[in-house]
N, C-alpha and C positions, 0 to 999 in steps of 0.2 A: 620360610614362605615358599610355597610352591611355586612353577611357572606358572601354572592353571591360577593361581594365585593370584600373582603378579600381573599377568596378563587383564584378569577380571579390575582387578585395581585399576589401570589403567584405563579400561573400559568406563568404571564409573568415574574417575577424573576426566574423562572428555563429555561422557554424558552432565558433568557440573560444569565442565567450560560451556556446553552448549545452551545449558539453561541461561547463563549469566549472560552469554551475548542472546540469545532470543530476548528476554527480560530486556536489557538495552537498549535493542531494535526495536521493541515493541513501545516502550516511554517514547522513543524519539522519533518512532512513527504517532502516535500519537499528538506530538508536541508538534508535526509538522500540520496537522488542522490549526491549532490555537495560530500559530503562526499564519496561516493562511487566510485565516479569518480577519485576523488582523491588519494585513495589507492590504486587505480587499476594503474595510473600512477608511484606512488613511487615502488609499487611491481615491475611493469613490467619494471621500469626504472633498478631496482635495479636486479631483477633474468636476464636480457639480458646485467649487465655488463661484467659476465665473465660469463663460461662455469659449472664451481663451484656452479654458483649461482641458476642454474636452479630450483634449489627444492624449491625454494622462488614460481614459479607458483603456486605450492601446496596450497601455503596462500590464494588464489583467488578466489578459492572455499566456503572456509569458511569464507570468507569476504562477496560473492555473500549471502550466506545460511544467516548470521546473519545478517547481513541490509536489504536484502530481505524480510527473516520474520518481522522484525522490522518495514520496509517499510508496510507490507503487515495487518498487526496487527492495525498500525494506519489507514491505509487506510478505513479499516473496519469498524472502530471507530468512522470514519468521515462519512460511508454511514449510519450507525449504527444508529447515531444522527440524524440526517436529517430525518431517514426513523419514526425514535420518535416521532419527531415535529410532519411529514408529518400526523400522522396517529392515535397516540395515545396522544398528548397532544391536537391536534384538536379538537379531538372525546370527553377530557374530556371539553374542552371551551367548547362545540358545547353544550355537557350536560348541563353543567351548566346554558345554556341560553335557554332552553329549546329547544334546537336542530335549532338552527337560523343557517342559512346557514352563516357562519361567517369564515368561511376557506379564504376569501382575505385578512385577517391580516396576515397569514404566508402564501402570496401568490409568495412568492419568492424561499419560497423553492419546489414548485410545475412548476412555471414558468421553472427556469435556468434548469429544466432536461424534456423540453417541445420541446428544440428547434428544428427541422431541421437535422440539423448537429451533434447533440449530438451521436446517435448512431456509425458515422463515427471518431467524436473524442475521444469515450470511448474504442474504436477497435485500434485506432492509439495506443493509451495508454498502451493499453493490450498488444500490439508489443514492445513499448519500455522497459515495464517493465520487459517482456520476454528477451529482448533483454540484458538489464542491468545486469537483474539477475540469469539468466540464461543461457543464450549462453555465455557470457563474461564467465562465472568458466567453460564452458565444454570445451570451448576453452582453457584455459590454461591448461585444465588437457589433451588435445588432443596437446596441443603446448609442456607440459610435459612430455607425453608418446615417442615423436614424435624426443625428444632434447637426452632426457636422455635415452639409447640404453636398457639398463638392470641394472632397478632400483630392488632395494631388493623387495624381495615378501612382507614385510607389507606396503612397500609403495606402491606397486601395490594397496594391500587389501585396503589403505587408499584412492587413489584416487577410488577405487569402492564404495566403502561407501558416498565419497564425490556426483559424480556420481548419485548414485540412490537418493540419497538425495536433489540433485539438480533437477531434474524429478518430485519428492513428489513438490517441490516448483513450478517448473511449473504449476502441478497439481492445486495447492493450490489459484495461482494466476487467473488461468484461473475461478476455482469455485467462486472466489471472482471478480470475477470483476462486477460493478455494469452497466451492459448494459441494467439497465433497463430505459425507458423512461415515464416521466408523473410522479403522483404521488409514 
């Protein structure tokens, strides 16, 4: 086997490691909604059983902030990879062949962000993840403010913290979102 060989070989063993950790990232970004969802149900079941409970909202926020980023982290990781393949592992095959147009070996990861619709469902996206992780904690800290008449001042100070930190996240997520299309 040649070096050209060799080298190409190894090129497509990292382009199969990257698929397997994107793949990965992508279930366990996924898994971090179902989970999300779910804590938002047991908190919210648990602070509207009695009146006592209220301050359980509080947890909402910081459930939103840490699976949020965690969500937001992997997500990036996953456009991150793709954007690798799309542009820099290409560019070294393409070298190594003396620049042969050879980019429809990883023509799928150019394709599936080609389509039509893509910009319409990367926008949907952008909505629910707002939605999930963001509205949902301002919401309980507005259904917190809203229950609980005159909470002490560092609980006040804690849902402002919670608050502006949930804002940086929206921020965060809008700067991240991959609406781009094509390569």
């Amino acid at each position: 086997m040649s070096d050209k060989q060799q080298i190409l070989e190894v090129y497509l063993h990292e382009y199969d490691k990257l698929k397997e950790e994107q793949a990965q990232r992508i279930g366990f970004r996924d898994n971090i909604l179902y989970v999300t969802l779910g804590l938002f149900g047991a908190i919210l079941s648990f602070a509207l059983s009695g009146k006592t409970n209220y301050y359980a909202l509080l947890v909402t926020p910081w459930v939103c902030l840490i699976l949020g980023w965690t969500y937001l982290v992997n997500d990036e990781k996953i456009s991150a990879i793709g954007k690798y393949i799309r542009y820099d592992l290409v560019n070294k095959i393409q070298q190594l062949n003396n620049n042969t147009a050879i980019e429809s070996i990883f023509g799928w990861e150019i394709v599936h962000r080609s389509d039509k619709r893509r910009l319409r469902r990367k926008i949907e996206q952008l909505v629910i993840d707002e939605i999930t992780f963001v509205l949902s904690g301002i919401t309980a800290l507005v259904a917190f403010w809203f229950l609980v008449s005159q909470p002490p001042v560092a609980v006040n100070i804690c849902g402002i913290i919670e608050l502006v930190l949930l804002i940086v996240l929206a921020v965060e997520i809008v700067i991240y979102a991959d609406l781009g299309v094509g390569r």
